[in-house]
Biopython code that builds the backbone (N, CA, C, O; Angstrom):
import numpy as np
from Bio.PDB.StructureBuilder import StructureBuilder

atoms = [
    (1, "UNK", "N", (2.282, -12.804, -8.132)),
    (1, "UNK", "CA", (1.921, -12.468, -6.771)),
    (1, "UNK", "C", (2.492, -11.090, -6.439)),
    (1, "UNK", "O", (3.592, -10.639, -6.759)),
    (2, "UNK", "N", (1.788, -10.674, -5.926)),
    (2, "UNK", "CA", (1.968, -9.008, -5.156)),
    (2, "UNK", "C", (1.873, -8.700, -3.801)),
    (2, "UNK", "O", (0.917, -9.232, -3.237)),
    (3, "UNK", "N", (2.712, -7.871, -3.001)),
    (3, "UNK", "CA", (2.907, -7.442, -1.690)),
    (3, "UNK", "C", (1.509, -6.782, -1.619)),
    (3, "UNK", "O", (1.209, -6.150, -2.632)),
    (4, "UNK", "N", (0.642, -6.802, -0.673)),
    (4, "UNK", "CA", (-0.302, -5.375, 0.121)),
    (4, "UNK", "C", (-0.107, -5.077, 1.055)),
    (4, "UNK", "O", (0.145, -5.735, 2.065)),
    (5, "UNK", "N", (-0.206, -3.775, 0.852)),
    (5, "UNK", "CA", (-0.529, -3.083, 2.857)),
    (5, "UNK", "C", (-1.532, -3.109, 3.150)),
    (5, "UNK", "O", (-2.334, -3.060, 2.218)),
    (6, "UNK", "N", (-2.116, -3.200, 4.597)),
    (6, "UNK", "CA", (-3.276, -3.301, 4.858)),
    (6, "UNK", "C", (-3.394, -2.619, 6.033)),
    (6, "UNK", "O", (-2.452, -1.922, 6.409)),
    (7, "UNK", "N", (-4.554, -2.719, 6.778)),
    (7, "UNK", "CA", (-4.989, -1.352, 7.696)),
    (7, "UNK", "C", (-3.959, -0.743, 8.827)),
    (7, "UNK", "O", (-4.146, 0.405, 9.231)),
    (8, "UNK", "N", (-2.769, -1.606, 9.376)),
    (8, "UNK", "CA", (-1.938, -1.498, 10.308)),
    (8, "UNK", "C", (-1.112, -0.023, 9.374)),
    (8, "UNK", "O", (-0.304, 0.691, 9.968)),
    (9, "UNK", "N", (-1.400, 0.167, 8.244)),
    (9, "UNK", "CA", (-0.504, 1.513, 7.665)),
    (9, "UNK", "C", (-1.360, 2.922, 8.170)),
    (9, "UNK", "O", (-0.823, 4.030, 8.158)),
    (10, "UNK", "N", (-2.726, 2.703, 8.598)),
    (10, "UNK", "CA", (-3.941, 4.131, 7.928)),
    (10, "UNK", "C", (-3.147, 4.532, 9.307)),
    (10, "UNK", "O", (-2.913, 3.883, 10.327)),
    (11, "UNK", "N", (-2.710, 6.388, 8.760)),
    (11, "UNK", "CA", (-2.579, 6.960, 9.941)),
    (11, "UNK", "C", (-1.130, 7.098, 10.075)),
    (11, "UNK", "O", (-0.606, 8.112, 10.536)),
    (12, "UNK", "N", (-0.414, 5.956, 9.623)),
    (12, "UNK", "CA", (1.184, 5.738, 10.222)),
    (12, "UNK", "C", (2.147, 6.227, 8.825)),
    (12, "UNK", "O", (3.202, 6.859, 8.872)),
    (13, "UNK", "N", (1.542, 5.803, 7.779)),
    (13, "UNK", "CA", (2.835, 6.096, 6.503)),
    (13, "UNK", "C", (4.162, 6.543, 6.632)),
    (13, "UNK", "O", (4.558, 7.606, 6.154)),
    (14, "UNK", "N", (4.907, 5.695, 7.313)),
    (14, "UNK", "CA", (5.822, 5.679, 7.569)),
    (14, "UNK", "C", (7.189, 5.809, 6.303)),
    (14, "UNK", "O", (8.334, 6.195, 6.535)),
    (15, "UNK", "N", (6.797, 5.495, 5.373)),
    (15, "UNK", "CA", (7.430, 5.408, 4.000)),
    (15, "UNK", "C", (8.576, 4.631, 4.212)),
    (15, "UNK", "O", (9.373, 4.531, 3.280)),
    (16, "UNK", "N", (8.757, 4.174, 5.069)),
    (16, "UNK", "CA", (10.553, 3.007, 4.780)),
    (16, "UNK", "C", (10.014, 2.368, 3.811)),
    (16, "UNK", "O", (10.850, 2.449, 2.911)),
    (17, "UNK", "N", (8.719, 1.502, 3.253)),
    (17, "UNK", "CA", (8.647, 0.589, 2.885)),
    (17, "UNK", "C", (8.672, 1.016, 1.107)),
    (17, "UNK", "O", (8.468, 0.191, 0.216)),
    (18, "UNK", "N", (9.007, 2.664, 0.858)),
    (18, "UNK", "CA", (9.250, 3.309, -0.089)),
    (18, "UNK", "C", (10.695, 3.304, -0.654)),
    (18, "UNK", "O", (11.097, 3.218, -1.814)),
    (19, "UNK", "N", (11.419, 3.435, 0.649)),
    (19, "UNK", "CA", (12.878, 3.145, 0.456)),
    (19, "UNK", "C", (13.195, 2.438, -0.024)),
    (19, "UNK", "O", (13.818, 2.529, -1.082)),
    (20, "UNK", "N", (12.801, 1.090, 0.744)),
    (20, "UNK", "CA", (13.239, -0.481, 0.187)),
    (20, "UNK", "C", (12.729, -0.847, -0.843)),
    (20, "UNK", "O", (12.948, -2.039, -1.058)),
    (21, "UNK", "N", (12.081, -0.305, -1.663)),
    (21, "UNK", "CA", (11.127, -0.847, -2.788)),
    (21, "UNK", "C", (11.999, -0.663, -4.465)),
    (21, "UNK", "O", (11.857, 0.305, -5.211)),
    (22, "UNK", "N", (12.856, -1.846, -4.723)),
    (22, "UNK", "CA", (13.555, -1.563, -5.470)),
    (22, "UNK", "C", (12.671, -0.964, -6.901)),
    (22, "UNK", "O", (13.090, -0.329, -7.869)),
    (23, "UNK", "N", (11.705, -1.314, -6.667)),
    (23, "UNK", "CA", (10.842, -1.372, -8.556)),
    (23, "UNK", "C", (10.203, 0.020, -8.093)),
    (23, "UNK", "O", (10.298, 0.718, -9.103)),
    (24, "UNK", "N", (9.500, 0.913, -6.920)),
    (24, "UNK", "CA", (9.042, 2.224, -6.564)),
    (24, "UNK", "C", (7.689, 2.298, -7.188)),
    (24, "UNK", "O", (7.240, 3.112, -7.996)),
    (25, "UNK", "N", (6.986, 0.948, -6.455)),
    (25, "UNK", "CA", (5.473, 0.471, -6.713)),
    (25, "UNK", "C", (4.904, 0.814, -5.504)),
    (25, "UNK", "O", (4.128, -0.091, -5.197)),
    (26, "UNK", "N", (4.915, 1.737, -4.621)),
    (26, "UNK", "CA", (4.339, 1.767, -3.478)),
    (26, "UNK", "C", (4.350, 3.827, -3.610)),
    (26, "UNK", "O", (5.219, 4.680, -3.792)),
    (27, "UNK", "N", (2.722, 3.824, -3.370)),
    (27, "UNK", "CA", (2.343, 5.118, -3.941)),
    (27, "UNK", "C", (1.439, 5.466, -2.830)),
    (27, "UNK", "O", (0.681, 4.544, -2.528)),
    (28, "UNK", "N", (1.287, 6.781, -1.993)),
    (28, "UNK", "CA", (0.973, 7.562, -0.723)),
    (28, "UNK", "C", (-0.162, 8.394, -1.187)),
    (28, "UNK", "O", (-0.071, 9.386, -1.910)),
    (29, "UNK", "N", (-1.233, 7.883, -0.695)),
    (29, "UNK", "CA", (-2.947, 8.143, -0.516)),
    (29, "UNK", "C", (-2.933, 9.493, 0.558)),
    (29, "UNK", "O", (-2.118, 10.407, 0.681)),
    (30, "UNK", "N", (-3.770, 9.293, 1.025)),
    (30, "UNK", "CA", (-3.718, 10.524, 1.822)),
    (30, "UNK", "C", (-3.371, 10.119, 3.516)),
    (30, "UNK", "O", (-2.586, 10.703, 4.263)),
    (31, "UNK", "N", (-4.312, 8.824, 3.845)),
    (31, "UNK", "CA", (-4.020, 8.424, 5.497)),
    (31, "UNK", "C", (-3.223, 6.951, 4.844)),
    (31, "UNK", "O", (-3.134, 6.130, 5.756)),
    (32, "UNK", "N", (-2.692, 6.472, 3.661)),
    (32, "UNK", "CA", (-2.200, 5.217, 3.513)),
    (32, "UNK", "C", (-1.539, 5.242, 2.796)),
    (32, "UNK", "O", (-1.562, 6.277, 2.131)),
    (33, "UNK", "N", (-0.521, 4.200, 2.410)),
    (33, "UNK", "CA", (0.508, 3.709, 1.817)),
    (33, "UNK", "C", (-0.156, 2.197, 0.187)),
    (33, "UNK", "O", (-0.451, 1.010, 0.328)),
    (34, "UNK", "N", (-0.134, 2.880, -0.819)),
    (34, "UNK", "CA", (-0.792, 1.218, -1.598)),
    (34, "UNK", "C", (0.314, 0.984, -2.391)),
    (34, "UNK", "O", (1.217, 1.755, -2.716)),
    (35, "UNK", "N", (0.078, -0.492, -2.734)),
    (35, "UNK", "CA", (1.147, -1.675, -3.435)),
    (35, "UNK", "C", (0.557, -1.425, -4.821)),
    (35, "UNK", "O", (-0.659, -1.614, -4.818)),
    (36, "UNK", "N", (1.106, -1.017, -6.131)),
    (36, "UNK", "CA", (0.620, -1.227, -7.539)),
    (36, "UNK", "C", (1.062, -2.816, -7.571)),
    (36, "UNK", "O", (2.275, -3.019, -7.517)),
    (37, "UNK", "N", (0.059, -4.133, -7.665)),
    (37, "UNK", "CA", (0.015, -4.732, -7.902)),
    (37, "UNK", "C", (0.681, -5.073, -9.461)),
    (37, "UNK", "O", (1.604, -5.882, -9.559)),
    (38, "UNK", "N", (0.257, -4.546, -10.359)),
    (38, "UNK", "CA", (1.140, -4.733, -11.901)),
    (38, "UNK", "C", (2.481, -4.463, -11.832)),
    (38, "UNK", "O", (3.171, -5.001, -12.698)),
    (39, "UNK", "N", (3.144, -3.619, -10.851)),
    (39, "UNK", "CA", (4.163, -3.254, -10.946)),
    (39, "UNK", "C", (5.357, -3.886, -9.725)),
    (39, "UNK", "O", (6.584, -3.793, -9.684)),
    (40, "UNK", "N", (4.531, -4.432, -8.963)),
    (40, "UNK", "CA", (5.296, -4.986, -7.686)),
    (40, "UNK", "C", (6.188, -6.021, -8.500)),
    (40, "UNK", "O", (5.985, -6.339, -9.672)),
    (41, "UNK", "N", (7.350, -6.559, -7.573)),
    (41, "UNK", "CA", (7.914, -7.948, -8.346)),
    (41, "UNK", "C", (8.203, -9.008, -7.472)),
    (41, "UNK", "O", (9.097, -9.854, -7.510)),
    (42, "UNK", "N", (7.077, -8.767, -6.492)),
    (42, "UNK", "CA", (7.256, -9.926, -5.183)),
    (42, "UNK", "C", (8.709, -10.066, -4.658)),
    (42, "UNK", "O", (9.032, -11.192, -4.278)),
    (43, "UNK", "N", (9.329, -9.393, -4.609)),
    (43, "UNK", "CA", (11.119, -9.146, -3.828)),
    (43, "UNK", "C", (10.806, -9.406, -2.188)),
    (43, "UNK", "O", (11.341, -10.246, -1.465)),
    (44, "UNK", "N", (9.698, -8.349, -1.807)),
    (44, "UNK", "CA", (9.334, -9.160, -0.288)),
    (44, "UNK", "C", (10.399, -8.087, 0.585)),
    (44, "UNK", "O", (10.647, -8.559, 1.695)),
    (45, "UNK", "N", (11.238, -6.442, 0.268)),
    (45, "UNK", "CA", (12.077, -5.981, 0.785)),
    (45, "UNK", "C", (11.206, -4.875, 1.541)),
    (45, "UNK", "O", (11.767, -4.144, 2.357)),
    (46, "UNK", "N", (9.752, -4.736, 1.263)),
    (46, "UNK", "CA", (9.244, -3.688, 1.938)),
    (46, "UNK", "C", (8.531, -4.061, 3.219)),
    (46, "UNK", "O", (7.792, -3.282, 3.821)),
    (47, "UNK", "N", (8.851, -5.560, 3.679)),
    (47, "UNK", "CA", (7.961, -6.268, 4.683)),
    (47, "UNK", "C", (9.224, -5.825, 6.003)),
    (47, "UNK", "O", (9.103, -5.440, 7.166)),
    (48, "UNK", "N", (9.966, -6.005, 5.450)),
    (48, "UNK", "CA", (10.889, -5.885, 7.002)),
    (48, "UNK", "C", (11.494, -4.281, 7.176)),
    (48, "UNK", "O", (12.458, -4.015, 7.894)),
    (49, "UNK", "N", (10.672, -3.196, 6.311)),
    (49, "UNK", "CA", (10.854, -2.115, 6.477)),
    (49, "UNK", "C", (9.723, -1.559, 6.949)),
    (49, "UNK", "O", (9.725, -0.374, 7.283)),
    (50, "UNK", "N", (8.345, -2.509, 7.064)),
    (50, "UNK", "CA", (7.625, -1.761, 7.750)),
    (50, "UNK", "C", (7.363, -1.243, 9.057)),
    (50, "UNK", "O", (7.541, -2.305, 9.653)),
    (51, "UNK", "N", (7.079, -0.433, 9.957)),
    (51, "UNK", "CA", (7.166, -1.026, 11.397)),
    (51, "UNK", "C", (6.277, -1.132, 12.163)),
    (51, "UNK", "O", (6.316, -1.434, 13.356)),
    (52, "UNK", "N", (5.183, -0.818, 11.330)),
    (52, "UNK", "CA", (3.760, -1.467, 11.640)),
    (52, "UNK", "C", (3.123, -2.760, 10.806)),
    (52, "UNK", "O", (1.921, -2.922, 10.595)),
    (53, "UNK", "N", (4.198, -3.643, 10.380)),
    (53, "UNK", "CA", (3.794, -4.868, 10.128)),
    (53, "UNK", "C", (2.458, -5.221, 8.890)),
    (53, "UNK", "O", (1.984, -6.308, 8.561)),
    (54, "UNK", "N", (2.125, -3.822, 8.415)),
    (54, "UNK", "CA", (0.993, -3.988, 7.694)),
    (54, "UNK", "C", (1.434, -4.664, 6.408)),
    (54, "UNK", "O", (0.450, -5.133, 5.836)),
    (55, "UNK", "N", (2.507, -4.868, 5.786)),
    (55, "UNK", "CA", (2.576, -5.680, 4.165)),
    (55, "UNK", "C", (2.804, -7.081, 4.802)),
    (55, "UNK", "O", (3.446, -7.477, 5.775)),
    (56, "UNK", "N", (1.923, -7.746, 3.743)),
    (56, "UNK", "CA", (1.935, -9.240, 3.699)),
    (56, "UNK", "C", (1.725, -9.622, 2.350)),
    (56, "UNK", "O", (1.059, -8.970, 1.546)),
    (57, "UNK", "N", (2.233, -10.556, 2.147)),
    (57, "UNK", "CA", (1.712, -11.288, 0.707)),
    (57, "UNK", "C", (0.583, -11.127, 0.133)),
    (57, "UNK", "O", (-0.189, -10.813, 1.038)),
    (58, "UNK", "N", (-0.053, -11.160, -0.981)),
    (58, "UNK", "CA", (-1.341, -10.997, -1.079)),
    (58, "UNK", "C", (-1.505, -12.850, -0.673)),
    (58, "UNK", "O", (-2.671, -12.984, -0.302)),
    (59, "UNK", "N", (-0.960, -13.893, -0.632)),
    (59, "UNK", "CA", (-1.482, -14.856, -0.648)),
    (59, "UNK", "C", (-1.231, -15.367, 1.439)),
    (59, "UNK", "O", (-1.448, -16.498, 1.873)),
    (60, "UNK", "N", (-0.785, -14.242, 2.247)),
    (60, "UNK", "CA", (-1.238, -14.998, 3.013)),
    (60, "UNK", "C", (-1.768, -13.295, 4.107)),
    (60, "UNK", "O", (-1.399, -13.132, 5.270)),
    (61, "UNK", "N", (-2.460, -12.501, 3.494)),
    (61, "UNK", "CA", (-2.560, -11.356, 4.139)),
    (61, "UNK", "C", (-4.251, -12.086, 5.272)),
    (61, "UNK", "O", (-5.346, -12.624, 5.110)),
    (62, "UNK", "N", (-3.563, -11.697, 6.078)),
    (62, "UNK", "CA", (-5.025, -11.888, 7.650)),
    (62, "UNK", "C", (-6.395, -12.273, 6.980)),
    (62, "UNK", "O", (-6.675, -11.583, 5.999)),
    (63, "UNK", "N", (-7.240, -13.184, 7.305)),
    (63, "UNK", "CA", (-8.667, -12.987, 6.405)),
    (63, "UNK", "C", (-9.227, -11.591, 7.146)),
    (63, "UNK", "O", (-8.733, -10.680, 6.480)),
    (64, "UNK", "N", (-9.674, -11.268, 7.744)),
    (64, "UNK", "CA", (-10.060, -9.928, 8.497)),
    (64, "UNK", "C", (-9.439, -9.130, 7.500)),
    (64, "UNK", "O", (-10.332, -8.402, 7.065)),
    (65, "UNK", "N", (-8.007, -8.803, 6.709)),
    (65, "UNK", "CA", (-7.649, -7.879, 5.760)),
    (65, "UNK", "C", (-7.516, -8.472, 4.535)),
    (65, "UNK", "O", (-6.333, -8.645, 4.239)),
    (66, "UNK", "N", (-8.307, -8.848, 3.713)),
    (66, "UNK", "CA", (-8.728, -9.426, 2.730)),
    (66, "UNK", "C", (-8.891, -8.535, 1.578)),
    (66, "UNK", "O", (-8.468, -8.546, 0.422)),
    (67, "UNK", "N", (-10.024, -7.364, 2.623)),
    (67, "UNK", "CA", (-10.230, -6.855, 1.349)),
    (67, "UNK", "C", (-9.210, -5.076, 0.868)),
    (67, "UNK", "O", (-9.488, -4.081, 0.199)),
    (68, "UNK", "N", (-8.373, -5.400, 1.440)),
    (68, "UNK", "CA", (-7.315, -4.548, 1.216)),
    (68, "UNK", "C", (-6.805, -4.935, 0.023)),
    (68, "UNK", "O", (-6.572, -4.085, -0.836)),
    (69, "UNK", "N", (-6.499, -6.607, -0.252)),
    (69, "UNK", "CA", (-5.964, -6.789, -1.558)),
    (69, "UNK", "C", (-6.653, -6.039, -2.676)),
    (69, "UNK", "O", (-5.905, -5.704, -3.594)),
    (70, "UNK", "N", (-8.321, -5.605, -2.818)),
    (70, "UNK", "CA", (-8.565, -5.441, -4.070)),
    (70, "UNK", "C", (-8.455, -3.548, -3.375)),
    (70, "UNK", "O", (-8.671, -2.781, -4.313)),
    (71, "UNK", "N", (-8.313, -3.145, -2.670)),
    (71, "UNK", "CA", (-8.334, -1.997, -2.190)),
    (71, "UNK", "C", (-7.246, -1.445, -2.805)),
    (71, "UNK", "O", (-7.393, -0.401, -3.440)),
    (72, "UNK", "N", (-5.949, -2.087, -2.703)),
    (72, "UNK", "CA", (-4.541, -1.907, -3.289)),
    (72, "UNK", "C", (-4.547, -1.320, -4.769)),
    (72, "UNK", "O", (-4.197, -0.280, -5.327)),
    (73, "UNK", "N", (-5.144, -2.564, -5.118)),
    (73, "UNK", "CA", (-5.523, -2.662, -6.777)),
    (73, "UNK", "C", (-6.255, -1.718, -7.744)),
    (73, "UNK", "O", (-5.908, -1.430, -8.889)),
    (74, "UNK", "N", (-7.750, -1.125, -6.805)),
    (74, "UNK", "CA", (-8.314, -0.185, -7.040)),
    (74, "UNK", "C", (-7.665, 1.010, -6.832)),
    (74, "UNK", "O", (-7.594, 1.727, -7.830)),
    (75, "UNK", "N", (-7.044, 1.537, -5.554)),
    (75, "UNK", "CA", (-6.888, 2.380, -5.588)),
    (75, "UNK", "C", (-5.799, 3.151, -7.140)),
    (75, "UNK", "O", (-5.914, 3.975, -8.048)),
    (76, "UNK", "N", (-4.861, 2.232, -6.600)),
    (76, "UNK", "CA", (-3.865, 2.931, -8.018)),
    (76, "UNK", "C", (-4.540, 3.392, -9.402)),
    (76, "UNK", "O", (-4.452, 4.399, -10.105)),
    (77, "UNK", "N", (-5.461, 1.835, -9.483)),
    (77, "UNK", "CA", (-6.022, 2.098, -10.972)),
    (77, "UNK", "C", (-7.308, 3.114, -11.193)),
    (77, "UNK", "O", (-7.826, 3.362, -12.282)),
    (78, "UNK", "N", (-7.655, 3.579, -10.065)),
    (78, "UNK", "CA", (-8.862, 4.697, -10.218)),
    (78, "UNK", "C", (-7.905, 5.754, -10.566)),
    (78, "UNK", "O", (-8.259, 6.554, -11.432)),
    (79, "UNK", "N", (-6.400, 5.923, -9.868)),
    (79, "UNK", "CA", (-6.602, 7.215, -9.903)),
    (79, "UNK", "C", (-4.905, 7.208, -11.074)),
    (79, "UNK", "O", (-4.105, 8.124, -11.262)),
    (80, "UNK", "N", (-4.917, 5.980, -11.554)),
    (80, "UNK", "CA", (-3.710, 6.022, -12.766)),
    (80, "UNK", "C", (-2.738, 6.238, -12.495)),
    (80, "UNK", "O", (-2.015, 6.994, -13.144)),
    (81, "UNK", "N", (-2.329, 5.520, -11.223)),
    (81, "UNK", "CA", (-0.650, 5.624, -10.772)),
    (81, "UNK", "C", (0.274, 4.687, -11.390)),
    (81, "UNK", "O", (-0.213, 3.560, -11.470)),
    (82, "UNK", "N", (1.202, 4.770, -11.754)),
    (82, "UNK", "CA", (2.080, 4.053, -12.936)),
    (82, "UNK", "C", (3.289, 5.124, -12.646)),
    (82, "UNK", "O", (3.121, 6.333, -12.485)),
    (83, "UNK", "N", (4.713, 4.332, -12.609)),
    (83, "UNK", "CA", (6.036, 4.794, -13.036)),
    (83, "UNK", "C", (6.527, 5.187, -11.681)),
    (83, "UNK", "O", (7.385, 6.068, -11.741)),
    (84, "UNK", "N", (6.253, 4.816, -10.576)),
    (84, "UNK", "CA", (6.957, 5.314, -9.581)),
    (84, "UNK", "C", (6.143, 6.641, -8.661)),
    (84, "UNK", "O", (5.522, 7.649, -8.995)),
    (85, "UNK", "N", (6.568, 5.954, -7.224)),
    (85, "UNK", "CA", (5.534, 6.506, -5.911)),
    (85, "UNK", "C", (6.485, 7.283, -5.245)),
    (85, "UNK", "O", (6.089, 8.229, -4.564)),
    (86, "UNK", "N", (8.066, 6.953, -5.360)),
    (86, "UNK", "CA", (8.559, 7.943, -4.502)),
    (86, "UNK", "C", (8.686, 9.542, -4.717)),
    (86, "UNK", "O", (9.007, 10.311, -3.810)),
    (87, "UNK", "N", (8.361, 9.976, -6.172)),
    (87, "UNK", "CA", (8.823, 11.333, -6.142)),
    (87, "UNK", "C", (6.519, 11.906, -6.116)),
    (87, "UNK", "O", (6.114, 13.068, -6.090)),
    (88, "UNK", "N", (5.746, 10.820, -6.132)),
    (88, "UNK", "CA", (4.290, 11.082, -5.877)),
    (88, "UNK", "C", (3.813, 12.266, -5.007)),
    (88, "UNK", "O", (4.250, 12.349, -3.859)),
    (89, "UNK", "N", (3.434, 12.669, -5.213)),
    (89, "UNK", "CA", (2.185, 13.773, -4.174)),
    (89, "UNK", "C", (1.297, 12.686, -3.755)),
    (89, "UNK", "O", (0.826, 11.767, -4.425)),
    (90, "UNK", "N", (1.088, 13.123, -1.866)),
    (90, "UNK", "CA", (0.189, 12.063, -1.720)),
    (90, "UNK", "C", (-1.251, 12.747, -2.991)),
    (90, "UNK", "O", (-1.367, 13.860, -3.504)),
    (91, "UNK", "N", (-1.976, 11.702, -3.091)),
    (91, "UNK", "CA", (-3.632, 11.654, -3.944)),
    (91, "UNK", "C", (-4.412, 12.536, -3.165)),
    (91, "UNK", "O", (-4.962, 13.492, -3.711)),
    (92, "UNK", "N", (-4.551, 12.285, -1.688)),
    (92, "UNK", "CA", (-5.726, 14.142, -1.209)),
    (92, "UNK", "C", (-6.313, 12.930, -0.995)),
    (92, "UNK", "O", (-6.974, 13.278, -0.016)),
    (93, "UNK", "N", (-6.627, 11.637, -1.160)),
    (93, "UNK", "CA", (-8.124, 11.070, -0.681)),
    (93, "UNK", "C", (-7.583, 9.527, -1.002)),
    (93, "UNK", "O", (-6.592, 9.212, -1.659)),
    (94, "UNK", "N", (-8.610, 8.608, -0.285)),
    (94, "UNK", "CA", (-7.896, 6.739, 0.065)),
    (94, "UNK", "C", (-9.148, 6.222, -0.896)),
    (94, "UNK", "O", (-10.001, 6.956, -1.394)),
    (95, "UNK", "N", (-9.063, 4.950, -1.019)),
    (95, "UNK", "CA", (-10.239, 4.164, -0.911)),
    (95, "UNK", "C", (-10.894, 4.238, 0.163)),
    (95, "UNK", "O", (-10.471, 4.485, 1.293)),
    (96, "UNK", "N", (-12.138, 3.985, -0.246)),
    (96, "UNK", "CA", (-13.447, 4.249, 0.623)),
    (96, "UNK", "C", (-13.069, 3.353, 1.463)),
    (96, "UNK", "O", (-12.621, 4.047, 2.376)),
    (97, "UNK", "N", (-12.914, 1.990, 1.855)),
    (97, "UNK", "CA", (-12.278, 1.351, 2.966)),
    (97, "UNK", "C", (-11.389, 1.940, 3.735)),
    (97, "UNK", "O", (-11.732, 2.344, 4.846)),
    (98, "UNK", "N", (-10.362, 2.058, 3.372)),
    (98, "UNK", "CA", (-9.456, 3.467, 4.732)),
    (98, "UNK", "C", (-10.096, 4.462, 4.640)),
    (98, "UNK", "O", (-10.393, 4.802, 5.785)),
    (99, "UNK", "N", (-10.656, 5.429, 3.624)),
    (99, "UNK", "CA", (-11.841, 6.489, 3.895)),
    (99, "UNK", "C", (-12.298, 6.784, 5.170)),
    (99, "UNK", "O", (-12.182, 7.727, 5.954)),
    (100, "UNK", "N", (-13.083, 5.255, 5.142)),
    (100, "UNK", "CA", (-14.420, 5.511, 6.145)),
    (100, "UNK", "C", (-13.879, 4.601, 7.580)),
    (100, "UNK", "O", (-14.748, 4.093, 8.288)),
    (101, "UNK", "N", (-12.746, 4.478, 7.859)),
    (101, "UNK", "CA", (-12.307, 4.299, 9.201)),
    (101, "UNK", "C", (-11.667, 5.255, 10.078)),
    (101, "UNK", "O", (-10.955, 6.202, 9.746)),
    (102, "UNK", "N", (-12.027, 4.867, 11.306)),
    (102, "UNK", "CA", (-12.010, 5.915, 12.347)),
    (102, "UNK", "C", (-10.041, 6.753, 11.884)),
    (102, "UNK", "O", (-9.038, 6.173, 11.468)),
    (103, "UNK", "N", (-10.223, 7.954, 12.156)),
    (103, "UNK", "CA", (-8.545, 8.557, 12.207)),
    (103, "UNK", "C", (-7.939, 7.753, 13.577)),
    (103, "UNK", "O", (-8.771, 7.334, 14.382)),
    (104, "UNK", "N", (-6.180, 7.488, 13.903)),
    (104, "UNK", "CA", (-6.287, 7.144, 14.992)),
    (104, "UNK", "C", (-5.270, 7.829, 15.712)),
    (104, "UNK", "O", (-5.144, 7.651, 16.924)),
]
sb = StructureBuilder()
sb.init_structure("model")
sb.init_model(0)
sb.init_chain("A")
sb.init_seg("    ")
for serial, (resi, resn, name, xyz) in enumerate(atoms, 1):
    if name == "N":
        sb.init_residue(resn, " ", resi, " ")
    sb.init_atom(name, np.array(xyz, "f"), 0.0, 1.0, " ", f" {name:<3s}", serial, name[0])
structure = sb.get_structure()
């Protein structure tokens, strides 16, 4: 099982939830924050660092944010993120799901 963020991040990337992330599976898109699923270790330390509430379990994330779980997943693996997000350049561009939602 793996942590996701989901839409409560687009806009905010707040990065605490970078801090707390003992394994440094959480890698900065351009308007978002994503979970490398292969690399997460379900610790659960980046949920109470968020402060927009957006990480949840993948097993009990909102149905309305559903499809963030495979959003998470894709994103990293399109663009081959592996080994750590904190020293990352954000990517310049999201998944087409945060993509194509309003800026706020």
């Amino acid at each position: 099982m793996a942590y996701v963020i989901t839409e409560a991040c687009i806009d905010v990337q707040d990065r605490a939830c970078m801090e707390e992330c003992p394994v440094d599976c959480i890698y900065p898109g351009d308007r978002m924050m994503y979970i490398h699923p292969d690399e997460c270790v379900d610790c659960g330390k980046c949920v109470p660092a968020c402060p927009s509430q957006a990480i949840h379990s993948e097993y009990s994330v909102p149905p309305a944010q559903q499809a963030f779980v495979d959003a998470n997943a894709v994103f990293v693996r399109t663009h081959g993120l592996r080994g750590g997000g904190e020293d990352a350049d954000p990517v310049g561009e999201d998944h087409p799901l945060v993509a194509e939602r309003r800026p706020r």
